[in-house]
VOGU-3710 file (C-alpha; in Angstrom, 3 decimals, decimal comma):
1> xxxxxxxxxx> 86,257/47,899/214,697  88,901/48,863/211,646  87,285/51,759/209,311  86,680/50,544/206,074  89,124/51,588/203,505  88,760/54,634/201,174  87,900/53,627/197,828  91,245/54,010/195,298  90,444/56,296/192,142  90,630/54,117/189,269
11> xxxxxxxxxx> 92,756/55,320/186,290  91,681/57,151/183,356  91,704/53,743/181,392  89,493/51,717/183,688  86,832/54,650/183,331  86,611/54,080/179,751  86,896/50,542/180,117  83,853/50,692/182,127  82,074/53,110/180,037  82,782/50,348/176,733
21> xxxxxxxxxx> 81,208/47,934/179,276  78,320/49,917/179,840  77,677/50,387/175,955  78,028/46,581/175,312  75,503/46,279/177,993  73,249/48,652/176,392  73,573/46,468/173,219  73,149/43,128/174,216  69,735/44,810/176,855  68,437/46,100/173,202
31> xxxxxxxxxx> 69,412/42,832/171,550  66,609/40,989/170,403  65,732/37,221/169,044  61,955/37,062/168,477  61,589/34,947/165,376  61,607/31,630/166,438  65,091/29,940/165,151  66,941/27,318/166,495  69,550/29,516/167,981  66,858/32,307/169,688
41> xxxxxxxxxx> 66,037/30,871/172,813  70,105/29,987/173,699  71,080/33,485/172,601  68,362/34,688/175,131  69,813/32,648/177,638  73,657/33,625/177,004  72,347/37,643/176,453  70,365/37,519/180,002  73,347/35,919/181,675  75,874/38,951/180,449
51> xxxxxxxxxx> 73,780/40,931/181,376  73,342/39,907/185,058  77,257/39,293/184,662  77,812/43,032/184,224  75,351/44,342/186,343  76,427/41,514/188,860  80,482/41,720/189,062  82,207/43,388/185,712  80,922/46,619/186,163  81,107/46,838/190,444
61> xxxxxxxxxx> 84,074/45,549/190,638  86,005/47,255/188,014  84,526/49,886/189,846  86,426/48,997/192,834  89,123/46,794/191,944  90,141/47,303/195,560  87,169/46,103/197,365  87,282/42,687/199,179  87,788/39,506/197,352  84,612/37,541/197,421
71> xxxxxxxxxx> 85,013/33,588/197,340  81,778/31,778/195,978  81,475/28,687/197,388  79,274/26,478/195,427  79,021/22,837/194,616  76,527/19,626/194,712  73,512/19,310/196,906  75,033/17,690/200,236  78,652/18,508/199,522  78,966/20,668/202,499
81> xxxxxxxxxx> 79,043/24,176/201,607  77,188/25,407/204,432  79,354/23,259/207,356  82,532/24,040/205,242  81,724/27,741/205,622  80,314/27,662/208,875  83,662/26,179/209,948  85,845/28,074/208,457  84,907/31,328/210,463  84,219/29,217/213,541
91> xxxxxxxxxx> 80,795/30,279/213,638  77,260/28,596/212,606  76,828/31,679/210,481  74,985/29,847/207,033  72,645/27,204/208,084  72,760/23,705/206,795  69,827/21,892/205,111  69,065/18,683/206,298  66,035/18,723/204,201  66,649/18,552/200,006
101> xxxxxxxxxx> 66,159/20,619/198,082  67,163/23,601/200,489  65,204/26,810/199,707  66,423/29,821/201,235  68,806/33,249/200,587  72,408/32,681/199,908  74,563/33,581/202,895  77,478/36,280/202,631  80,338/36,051/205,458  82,665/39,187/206,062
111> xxxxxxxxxx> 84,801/40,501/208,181  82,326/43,955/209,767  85,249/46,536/208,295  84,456/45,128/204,692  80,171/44,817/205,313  79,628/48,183/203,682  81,005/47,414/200,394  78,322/44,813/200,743  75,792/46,211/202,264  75,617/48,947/199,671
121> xxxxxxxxxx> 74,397/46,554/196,467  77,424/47,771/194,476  77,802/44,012/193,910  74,603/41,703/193,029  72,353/44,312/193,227  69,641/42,220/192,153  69,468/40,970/195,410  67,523/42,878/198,342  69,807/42,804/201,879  68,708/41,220/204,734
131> xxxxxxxxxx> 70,572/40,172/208,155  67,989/37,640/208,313  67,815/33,754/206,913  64,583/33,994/204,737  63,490/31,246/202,091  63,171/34,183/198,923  65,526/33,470/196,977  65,845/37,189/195,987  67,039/38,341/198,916  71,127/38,010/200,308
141> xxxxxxxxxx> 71,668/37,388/203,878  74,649/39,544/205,044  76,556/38,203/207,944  79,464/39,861/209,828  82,367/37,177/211,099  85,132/39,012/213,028  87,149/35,145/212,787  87,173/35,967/209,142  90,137/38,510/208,309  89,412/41,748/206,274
151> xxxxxxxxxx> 89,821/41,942/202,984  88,032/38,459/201,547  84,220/37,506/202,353  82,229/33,937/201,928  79,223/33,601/199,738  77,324/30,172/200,504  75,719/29,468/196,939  72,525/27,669/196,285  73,107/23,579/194,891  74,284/23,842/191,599
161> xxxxxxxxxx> 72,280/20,746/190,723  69,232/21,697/193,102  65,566/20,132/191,743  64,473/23,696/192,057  65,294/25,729/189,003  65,172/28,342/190,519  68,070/27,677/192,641  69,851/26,163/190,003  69,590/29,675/188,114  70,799/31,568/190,970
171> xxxxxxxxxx> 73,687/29,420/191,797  74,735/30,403/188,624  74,496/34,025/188,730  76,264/34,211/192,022  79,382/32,156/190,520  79,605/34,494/187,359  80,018/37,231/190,104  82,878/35,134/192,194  86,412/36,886/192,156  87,020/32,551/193,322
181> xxxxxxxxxx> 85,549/29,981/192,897  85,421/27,097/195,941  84,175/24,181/194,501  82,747/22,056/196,844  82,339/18,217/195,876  82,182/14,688/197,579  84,263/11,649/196,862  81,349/9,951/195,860  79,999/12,705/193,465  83,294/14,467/192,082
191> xxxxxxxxxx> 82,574/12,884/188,266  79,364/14,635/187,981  78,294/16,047/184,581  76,668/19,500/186,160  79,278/20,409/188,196  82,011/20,024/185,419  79,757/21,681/182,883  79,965/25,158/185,306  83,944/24,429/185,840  84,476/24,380/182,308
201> xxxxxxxxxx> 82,220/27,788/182,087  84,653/28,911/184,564  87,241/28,340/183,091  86,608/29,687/179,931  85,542/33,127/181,975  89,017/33,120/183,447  87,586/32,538/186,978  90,071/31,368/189,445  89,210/27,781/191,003  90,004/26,058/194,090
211> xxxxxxxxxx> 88,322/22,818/194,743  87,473/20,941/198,149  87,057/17,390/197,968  85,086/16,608/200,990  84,150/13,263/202,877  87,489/11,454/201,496  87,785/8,077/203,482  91,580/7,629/204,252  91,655/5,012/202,427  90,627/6,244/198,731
221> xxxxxxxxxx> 92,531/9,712/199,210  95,271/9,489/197,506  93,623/7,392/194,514  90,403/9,737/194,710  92,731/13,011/194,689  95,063/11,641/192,013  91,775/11,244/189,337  90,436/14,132/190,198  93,946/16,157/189,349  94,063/13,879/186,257
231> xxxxxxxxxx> 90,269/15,170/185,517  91,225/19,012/186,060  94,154/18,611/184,284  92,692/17,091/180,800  90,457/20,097/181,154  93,363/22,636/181,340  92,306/23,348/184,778  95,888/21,486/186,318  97,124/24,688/188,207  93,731/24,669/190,556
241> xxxxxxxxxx> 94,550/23,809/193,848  93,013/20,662/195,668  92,079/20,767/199,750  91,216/16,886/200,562  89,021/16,862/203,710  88,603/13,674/205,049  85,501/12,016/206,545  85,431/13,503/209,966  82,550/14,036/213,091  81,162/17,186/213,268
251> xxxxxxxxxx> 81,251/18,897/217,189  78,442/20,666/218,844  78,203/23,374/216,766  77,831/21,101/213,823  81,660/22,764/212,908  84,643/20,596/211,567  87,674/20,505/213,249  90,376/23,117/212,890  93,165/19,925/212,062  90,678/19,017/209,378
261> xxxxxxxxxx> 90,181/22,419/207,752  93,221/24,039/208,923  95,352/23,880/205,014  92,495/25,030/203,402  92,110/28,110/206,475  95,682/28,976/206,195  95,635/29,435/202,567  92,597/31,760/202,627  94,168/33,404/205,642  97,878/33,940/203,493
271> xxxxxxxxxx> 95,418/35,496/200,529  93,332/37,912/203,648  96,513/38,717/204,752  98,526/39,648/201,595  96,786/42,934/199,399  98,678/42,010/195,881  97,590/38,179/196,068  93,757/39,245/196,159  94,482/41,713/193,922  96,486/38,841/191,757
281> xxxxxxxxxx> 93,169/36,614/191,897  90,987/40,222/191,265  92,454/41,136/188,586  93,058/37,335/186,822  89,357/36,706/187,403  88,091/40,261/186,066  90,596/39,769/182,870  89,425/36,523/181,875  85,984/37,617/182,356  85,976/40,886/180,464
291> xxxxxxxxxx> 87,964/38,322/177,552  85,295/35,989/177,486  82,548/38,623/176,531  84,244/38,613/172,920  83,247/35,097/171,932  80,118/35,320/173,975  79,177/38,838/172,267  79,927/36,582/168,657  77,427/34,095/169,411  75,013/36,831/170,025
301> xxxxxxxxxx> 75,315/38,674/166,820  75,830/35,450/164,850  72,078/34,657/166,264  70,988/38,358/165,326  72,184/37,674/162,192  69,990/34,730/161,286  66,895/37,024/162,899  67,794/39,682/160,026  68,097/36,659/157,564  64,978/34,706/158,291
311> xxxxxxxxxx> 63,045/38,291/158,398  64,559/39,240/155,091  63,595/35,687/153,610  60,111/35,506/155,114  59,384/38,843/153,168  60,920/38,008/150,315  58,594/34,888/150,410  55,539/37,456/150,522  57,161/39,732/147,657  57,421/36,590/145,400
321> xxxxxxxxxx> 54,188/35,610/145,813  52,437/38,901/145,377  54,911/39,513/142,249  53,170/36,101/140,583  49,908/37,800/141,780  50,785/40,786/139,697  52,625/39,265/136,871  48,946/37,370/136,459  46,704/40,398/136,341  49,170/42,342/133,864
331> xxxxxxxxxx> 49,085/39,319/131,342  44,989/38,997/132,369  45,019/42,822/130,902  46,714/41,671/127,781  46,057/38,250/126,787  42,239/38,950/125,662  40,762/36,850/128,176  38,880/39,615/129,785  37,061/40,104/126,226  35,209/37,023/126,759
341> xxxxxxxxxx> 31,577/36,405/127,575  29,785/39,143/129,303  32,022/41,626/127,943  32,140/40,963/124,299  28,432/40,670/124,390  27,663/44,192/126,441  30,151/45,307/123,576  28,852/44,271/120,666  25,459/45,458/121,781  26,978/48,747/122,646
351> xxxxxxxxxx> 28,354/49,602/119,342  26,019/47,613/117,196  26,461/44,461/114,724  26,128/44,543/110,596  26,165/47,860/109,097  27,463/49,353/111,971  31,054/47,861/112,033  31,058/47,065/107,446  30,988/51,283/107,816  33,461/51,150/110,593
361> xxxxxxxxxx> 36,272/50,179/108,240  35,178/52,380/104,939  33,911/55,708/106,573  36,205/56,487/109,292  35,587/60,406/108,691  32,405/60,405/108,913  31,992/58,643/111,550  32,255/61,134/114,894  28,529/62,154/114,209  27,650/58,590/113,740
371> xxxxxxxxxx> 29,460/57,400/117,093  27,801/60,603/119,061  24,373/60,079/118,020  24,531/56,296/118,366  25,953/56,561/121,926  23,729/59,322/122,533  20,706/57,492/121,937  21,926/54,437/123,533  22,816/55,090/127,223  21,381/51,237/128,613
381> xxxxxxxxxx> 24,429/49,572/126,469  26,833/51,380/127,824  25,766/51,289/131,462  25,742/47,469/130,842  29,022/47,451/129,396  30,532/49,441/132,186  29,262/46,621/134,486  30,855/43,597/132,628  33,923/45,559/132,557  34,084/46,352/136,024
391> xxxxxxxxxx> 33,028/42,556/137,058  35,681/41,000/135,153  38,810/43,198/136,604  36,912/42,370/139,802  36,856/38,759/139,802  40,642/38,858/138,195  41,835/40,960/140,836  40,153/38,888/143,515  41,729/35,790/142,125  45,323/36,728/142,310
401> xxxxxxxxxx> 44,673/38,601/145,722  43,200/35,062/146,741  46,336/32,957/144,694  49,372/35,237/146,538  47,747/35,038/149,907  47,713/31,133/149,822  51,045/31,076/148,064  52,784/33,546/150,611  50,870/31,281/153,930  52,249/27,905/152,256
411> xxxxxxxxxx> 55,698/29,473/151,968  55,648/30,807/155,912  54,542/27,232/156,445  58,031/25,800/155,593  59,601/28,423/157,494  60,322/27,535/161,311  60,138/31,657/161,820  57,138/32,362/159,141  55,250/28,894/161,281  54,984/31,002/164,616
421> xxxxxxxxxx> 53,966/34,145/162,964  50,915/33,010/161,101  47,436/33,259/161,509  44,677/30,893/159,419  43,361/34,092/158,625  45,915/34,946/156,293  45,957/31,600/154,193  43,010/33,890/152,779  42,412/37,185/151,261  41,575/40,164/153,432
431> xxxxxxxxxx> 37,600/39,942/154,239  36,945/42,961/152,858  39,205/42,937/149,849  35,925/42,469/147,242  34,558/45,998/148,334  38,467/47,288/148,044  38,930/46,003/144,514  34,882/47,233/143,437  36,086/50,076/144,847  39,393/49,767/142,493
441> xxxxxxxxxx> 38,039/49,350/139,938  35,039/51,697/139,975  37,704/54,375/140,438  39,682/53,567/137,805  36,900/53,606/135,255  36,062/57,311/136,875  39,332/57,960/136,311  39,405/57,076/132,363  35,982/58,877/131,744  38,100/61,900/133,243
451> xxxxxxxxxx> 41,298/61,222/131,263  38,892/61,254/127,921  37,607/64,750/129,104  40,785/66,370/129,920  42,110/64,823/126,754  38,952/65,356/124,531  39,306/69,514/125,390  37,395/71,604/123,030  37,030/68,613/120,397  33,802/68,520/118,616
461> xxxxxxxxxx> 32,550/65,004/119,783  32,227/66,038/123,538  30,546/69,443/122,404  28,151/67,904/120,192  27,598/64,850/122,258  28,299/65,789/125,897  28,022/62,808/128,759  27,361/59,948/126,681  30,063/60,752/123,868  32,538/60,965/126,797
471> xxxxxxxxxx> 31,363/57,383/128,476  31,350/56,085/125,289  34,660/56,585/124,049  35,855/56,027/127,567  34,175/52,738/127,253  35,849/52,212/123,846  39,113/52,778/125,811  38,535/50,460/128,502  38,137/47,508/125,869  41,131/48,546/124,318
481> xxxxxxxxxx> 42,592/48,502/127,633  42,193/44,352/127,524  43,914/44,123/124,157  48,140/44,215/123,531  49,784/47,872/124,322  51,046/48,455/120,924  47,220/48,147/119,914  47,978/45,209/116,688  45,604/42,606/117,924  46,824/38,814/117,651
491> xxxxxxxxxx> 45,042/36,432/115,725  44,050/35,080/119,074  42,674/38,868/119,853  40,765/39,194/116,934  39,526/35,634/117,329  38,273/36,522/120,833  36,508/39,544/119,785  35,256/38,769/116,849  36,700/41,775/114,848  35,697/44,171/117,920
501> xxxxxxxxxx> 39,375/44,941/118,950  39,546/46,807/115,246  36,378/48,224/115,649  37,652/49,618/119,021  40,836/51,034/117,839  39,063/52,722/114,495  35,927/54,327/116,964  38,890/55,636/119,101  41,061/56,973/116,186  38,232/58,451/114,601
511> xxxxxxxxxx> 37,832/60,690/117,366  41,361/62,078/118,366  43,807/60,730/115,799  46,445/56,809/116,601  48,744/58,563/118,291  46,230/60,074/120,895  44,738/56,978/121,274  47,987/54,825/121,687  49,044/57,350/124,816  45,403/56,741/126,069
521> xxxxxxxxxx> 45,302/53,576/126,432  48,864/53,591/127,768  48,235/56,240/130,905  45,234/53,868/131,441  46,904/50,512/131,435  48,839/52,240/133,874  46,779/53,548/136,174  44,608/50,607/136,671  48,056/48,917/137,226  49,417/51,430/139,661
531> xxxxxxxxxx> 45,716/51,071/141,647  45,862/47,330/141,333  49,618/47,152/143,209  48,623/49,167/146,041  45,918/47,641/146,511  48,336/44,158/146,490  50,925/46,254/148,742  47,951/46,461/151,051  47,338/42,830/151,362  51,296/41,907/151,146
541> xxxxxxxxxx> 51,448/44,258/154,510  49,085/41,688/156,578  52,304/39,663/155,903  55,509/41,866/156,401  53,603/44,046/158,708  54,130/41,019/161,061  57,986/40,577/160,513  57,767/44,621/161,612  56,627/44,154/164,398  58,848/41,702/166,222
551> xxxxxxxxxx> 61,062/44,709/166,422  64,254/43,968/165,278  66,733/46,485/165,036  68,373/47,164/161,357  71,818/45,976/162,499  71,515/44,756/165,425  74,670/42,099/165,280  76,819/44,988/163,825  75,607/46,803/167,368  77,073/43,565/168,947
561> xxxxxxxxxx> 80,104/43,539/167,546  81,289/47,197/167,811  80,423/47,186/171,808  82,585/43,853/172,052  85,299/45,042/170,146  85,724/48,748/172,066  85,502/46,594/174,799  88,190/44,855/174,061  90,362/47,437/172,552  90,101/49,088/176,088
571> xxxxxxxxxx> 90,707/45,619/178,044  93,583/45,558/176,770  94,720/49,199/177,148  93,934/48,562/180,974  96,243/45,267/181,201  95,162/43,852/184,292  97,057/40,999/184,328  100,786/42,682/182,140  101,782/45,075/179,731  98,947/46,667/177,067
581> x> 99,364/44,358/173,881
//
């Protein structure tokens, strides 16, 4: 038996060709599509197939671009792969089916000196080794032939157009890793769609073809031979050679005989024989492979790209609608609607009617004493006030929670990505968003009885009338809270209130002076607005949280492309097939 040969070193420029292949591998593994757009599920497809391409045949063979040439031969179901095979290294070495579908492992011939390049998984090593037939489809049979000469090996494919997907899938892989392809077709079924659909993907790889056209009765050979040339060549596929094997008996062993199959022997047997031929076909096959990942890569990121796009536009579709939510509870806090009803009635009984306000407008400096002892004696009012305040901000901020979650669910709904990513739950607000916004809002009015405090220092009024002079003038700046920030009520304001926005702005000024009360009611217009968009940013989240967590990558097609194109740059700094461009 002839040693194997000692693997050649590759040079320096194959090393970091394969190390640019192992990064673009890397990026098209991390590469994902889960928002469901029309071009996800092909661009999982196409990214699954490099990858098996890589694992499969780029990266092991440019590993060893002097290991055996390996000749897939694949074709329709019944075409003859198997007996074509079997007959070519005079042995019954890849059983035929007589059954359809046939289930079982594909079949590698080789001549024993070249079985440990296979037998290590370099190539395919998807595949578990066996020197058995078995019916898993994961598993390759590995068969030693010495008929067949060193230096070029058989691989019996699965039917290209088998019922069984499965087999249909792996017929597949095991062409993309095919140094040559031997296409094996019928006279009767050589116009196929299927089998012309994965000659044109060869082709575009740069995979070199050979076709067998098997069965041929004598007389249809030359017409048969002279469409199919015709069909090759419209498909710039005119330099593939044709072997025409006419319909012949099969002999004991189920072989055909070596006059039928003897042009299509010697020309494998010229390639065996001669090292810069297979390396020729190697190298042709690994070039136009390696240039194909380019346009394939392009597809890829163009498909990542419309991920990052429909992301980007399903969350803008969520910002939008929570901006309306808090555009509406910003003019609710300034249009004097909130001084309606319950409100303007706790108010009015909380500061008094008659006397109260006529003195309002001609007494202002006398009136700190007056405010402290009414609110003093008073605390019921206020406590009721406090309530109608906080039950109106409430019930505003639980509408426009309630408004942006429908709007944002109705916009997702005309999204093909937003479609697959909602729940019915989030048509609605968050369950527990009334005890968020009491909670809001209870806050909030803490926090303005504290501002008062701070802001009230060593003044007289919270001396002289301690808790309740605080909680009332916090009160008074609540209500003044409702009203326009430059504090000039509108007719419509003064209309609403019935005079109380004045009386409101004259208790407050009274006390600590316009300007102090302008900033006042400022810092707490803020506040309450700064409380109210978290507390939106919360709900918003149930939304974009979701877009999160599909887990795309920030660039993920600018990943793409960089791989591709270092992989290309050092393609052609290798030049399989000439001189570096």
């Amino acid at each position: 038996m002839l040693e194997p040969a000692l693997p050649v070193e590759p040079p320096a420029s194959v090393g970091a060709l394969a190390t640019a292949l192992s990064g673009l591998r890397a990026a098209i593994g991390g590469a994902t599509y889960p928002l469901v757009m029309p071009s996800a599920e092909e661009a999982k497809r196409i990214g699954s197939a490099l990858v098996s391409q890589l694992d499969d045949y780029l990266l092991p063979r440019l590993a060893r671009l002097d290991a055996p040439l390996l000749v897939v031969v694949g074709g329709s179901t019944g075409a003859g792969k198997s007996t074509l095979v079997n007959s070519l290294v005079r042995a019954p070495v890849s059983t035929a089916g007589v059954l359809r579908p046939t289930t079982r492992s594909p079949v590698l011939v080789s001549h024993p000196s070249d079985s440990q390049w296979f037998r290590q998984g370099q190539l395919l090593p998807g595949l578990t080794r066996t020197a058995e037939s078995s019916t898993d489809p994961q598993t390759l049979q590995l068969v030693s032939a010495p008929a067949l000469g060193p230096g070029l090996a058989f691989l019996d494919a699965p039917d290209i157009d088998s019922v069984v997907d499965r087999n249909r899938q792996l017929a597949a892989q095991l062409l993309a890793a095919a140094d040559l392809w031997l296409f094996v077709t019928t006279a009767a079924r050589y116009a196929d769609a299927v089998p012309w659909e994965l000659l044109t993907t060869a082709r575009l790889r740069g995979t070199v073809i050979a076709l067998v056209l098997d069965r041929v009765p004598a007389e249809a050979a030359g017409e048969v031979s002279a469409h199919l040339g015709e069909m090759l060549a419209a498909r710039d596929m005119g330099a593939a050679p044709i072997f025409v094997l006419p319909e012949s008996t099969l002999d004991g062993q189920g072989l055909l005989s070596e006059d039928v199959t003897r042009p299509l022997h010697d020309w494998f047997a010229q390639l065996a024989s001669d090292s810069n031929a297979r390396a020729a076909v190697v190298k042709q096959t690994l070039d136009g492979a390696l240039a194909a990942l380019g346009p394939a890569v392009e597809g890829l990121a163009g498909a990542a790209d419309e991920q990052a796009l429909a992301a980007k536009a399903l969350d803008e579709r969520v910002t939008a609608a929570y901006r309306t939510s808090r555009r509406t509870m910003e003019d609710g806090l300034q249009d004097g609607r909130l001084l309606r009803g319950e409100v303007l009635a706790r108010w009015q009984e909380f500061v008094g009617t008659g006397e109260f306000l006529r003195t309002l407008e001609s007494r202002v400096g006398q009136l700190r004493d007056k405010v402290v002892a009414a609110i003093t004696g008073r605390p019921a009012p206020g406590r009721n006030l406090q309530a109608a305040l906080e039950s109106q901000l409430v019930t505003l901020l639980r509408g426009v929670a309630a408004d942006a979650a429908e709007q944002a669910y109705s916009a997702w709904q005309a999204h093909p990505a937003g479609v697959a990513l909602l729940d019915p739950s989030l048509q609605k607000a968050s369950p527990d968003l009334p005890e968020r916004a009491e909670r809001v809002i209870r806050d909030w009015q803490q926090y303005v009885l504290d501002l008062v405090r701070q802001e009230a220092g060593d003044k007289r009024i919270v001396a002289r009338g301690a808790a309740y002079a605080v909680n009332g003038v916090g009160l008074t700046v609540m209500v003044a809270v409702f009203t326009s920030t430059a504090f000039i009520p509108t007719g419509a304001e003064v209309a609403v209130g019935a005079g109380t926005t004045i009386a409101a702005q004259k208790v407050l000024e009274a006390i600590f002076g316009d300007q102090a009360i302008r900033t006042l009611a400022t810092r707490a217009r803020e506040e309450l607005l700064k409380r109210v968009n978290v507390l939106l940013d919360t709900e918003a989240a149930r939304y974009t949280d979701r877009t999160a967590a599909v887990g795309l990558e920030l660039e993920p097609a600018a990943t793409l492309r960089r791989a591709a194109a270092e992989v290309e740059q050092a393609r052609e700094e290798v030049a399989l097939t000439g001189t570096p461009s």
